[in-house]
C-alpha positions as CSV (number, residue, x, y, z in Angstrom):
1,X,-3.3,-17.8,-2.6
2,X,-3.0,-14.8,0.2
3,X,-1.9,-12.6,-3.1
4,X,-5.2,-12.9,-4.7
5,X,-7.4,-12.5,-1.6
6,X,-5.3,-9.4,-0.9
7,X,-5.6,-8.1,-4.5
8,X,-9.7,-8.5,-4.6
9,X,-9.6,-6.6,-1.4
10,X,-8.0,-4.1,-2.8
11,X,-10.1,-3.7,-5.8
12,X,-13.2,-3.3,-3.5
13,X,-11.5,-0.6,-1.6
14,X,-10.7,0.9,-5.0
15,X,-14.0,0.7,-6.1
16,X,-15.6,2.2,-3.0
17,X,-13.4,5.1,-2.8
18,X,-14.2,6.5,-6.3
19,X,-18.0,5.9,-5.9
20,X,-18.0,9.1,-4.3
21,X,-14.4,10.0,-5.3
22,X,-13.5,12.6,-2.4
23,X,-10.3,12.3,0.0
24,X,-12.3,13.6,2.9
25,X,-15.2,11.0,2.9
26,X,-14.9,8.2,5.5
27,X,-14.0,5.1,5.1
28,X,-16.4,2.2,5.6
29,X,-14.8,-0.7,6.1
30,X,-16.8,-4.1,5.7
31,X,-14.8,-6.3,7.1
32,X,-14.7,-7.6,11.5
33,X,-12.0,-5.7,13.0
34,X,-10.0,-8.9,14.2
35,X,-10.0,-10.3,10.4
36,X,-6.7,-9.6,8.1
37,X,-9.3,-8.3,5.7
38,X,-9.7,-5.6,7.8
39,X,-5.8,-4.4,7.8
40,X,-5.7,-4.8,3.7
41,X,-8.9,-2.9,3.2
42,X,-7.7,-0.4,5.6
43,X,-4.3,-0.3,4.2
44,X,-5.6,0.6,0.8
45,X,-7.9,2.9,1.5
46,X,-5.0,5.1,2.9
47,X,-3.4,4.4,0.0
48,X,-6.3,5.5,-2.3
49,X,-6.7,8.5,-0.2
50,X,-2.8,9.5,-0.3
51,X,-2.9,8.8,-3.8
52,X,-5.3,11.2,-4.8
53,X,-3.7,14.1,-2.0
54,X,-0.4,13.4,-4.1
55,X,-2.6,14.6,-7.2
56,X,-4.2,17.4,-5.8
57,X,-0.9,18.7,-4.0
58,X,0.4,18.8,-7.8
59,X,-1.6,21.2,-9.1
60,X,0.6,24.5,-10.0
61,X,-2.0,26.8,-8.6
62,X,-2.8,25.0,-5.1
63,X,-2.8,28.3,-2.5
64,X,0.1,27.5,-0.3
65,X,-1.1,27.7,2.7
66,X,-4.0,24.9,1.6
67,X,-0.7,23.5,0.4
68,X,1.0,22.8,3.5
69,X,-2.2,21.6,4.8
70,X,-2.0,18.6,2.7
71,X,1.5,17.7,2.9
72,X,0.6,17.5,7.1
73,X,-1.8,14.6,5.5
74,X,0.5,12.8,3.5
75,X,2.4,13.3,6.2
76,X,0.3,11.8,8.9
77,X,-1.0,9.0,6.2
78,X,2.6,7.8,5.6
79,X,2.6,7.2,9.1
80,X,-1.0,5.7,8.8
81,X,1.0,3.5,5.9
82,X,4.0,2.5,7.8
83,X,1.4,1.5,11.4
84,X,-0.7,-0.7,9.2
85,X,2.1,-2.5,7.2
86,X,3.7,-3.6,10.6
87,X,0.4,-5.0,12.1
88,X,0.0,-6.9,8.7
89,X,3.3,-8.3,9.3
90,X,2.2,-8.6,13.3
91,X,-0.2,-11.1,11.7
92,X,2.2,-13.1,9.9
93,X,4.5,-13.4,12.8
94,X,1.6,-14.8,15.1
95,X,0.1,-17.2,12.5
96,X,3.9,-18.9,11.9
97,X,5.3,-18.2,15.2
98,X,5.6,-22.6,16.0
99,X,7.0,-23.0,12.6
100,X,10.2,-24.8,12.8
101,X,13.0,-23.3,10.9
102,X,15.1,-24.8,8.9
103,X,19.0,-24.9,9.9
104,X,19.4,-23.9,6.2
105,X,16.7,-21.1,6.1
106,X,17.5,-17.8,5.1
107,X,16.1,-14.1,5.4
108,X,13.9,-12.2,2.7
109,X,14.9,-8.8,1.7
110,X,11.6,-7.5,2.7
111,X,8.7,-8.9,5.1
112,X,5.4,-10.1,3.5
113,X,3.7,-6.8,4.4
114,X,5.8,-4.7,2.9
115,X,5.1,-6.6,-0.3
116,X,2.0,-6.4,0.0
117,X,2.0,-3.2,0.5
118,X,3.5,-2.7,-2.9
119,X,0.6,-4.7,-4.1
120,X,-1.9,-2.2,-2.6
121,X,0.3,0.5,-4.8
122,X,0.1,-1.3,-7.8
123,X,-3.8,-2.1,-7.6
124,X,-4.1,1.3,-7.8
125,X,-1.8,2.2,-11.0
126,X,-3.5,-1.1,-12.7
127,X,-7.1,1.1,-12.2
128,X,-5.8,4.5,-12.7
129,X,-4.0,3.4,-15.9
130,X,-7.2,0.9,-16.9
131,X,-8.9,5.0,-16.3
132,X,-6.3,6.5,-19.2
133,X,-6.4,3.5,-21.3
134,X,-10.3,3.5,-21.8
135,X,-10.7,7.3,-21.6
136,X,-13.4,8.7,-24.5
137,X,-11.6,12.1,-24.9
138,X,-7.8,11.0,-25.6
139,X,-5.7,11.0,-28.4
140,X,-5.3,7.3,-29.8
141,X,-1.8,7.6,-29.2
142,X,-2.7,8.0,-25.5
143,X,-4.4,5.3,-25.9
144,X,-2.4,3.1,-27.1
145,X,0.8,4.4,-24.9
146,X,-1.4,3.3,-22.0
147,X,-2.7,0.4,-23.2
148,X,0.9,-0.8,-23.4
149,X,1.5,0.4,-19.8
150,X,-1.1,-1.5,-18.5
151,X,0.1,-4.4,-20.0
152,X,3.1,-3.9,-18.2
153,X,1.4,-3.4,-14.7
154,X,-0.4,-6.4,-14.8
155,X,2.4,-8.7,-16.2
156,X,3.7,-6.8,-13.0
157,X,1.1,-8.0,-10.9
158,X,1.3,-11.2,-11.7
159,X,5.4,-11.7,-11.0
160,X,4.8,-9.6,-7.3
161,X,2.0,-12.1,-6.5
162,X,3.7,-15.2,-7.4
163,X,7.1,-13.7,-5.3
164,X,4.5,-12.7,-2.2
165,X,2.8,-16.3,-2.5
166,X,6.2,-18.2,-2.6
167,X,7.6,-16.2,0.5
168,X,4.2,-17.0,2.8
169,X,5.1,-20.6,1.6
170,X,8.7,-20.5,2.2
171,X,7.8,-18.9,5.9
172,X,5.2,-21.8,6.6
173,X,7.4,-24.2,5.6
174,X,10.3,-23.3,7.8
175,X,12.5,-22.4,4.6
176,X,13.0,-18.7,5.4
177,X,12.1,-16.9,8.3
178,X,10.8,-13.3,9.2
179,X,12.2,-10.4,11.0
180,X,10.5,-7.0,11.6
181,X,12.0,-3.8,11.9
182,X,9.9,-1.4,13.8
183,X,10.1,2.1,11.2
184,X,12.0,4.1,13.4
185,X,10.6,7.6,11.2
186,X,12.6,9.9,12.5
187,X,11.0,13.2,10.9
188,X,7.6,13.1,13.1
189,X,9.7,12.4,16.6
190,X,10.2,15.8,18.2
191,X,13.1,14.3,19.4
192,X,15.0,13.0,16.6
193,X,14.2,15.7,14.2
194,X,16.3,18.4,15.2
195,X,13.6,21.4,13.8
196,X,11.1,19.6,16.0
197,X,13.3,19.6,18.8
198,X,14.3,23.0,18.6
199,X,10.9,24.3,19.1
200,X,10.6,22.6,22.4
């Protein structure tokens, strides 16, 4: 099932990343550059590495101007996000593209990447929270509190894999068919953002 290749991939990008556990170190991905594994490990690095700006942005005495630094990053890594979600789905168009569609077929609210991408996401709350819930120096109440949490990610994980594995089927079998939106991000275009434009 494509869930539970994309999942694995995501753990080994997990994994990787907190070896060294420092947003500025490079990513190294293993995978040939015209496999899908490629996308998904690159996908979730930049979501391991925008996860951990999000924390460090959060701390209440970050010097602003080191501040506004980082939010350029997440800003520049939600871009990063939102380019490599519509390749993934680039791929998924071009793999089913002489499927026959159905007469009765319908539309999903969301492509398969973008599922996936919220697969990437929840990888990474399934580690972070396996982190809390095994953590030496908490309270047992911690504990426990995330204990419970994590059972609620991964029942989680388990319903978004089964919906992401029944849409890829539905789309191969001609029962429901894809349509991509380019993100049309108007905040980074320096001429759709009026602030941007104004500085022109």
């Amino acid at each position: 099932m494509f869930s539970k290749f994309a999942f694995n991939i995501f753990e080994k990008s997990i994994a990787k990343y907190h070896i060294n556990d420092d947003v500025n170190q490079s990513i190294d991905n293993p995978y040939p550059k015209d496999d899908i594994a490629h996308l998904l490990y690159r996908k979730n690095w930049i979501d391991t590495v925008q996860w951990h700006y999000e924390d460090i942005i959060r701390d209440p005495n970050i010097d602003p101007v080191s501040a506004l630094a980082l939010k350029r990053k997440i800003d520049a890594s939600n871009q990063d996000r939102t380019d490599l979600v519509e390749y993934i789905d680039s791929y998924f168009l071009n793999k089913y593209q002489s499927v026959k569609v159905a007469d009765t077929a319908v539309i999903n609210t969301e492509s398969p990447a973008w599922a996936i991408d919220r697969l990437s996401i929840l990888a990474l709350k399934v580690y972070h929270m396996n982190e809390e819930a095994t953590r030496t120096d908490a309270s047992p109440e911690h504990t426990k509190n995330c204990k419970q949490k994590l059972g609620v990610l991964l029942e989680q994980k388990q319903d978004l894999s089964t919906a992401i594995d029944q849409l890829i089927s539905d789309i191969e079998s001609g029962n429901k068919y894809m349509k991509v939106y380019k993100q049309m991000k108007m905040y980074n275009d320096d001429e759709l953002n009026p602030v941007l434009r104004g500085l022109k």
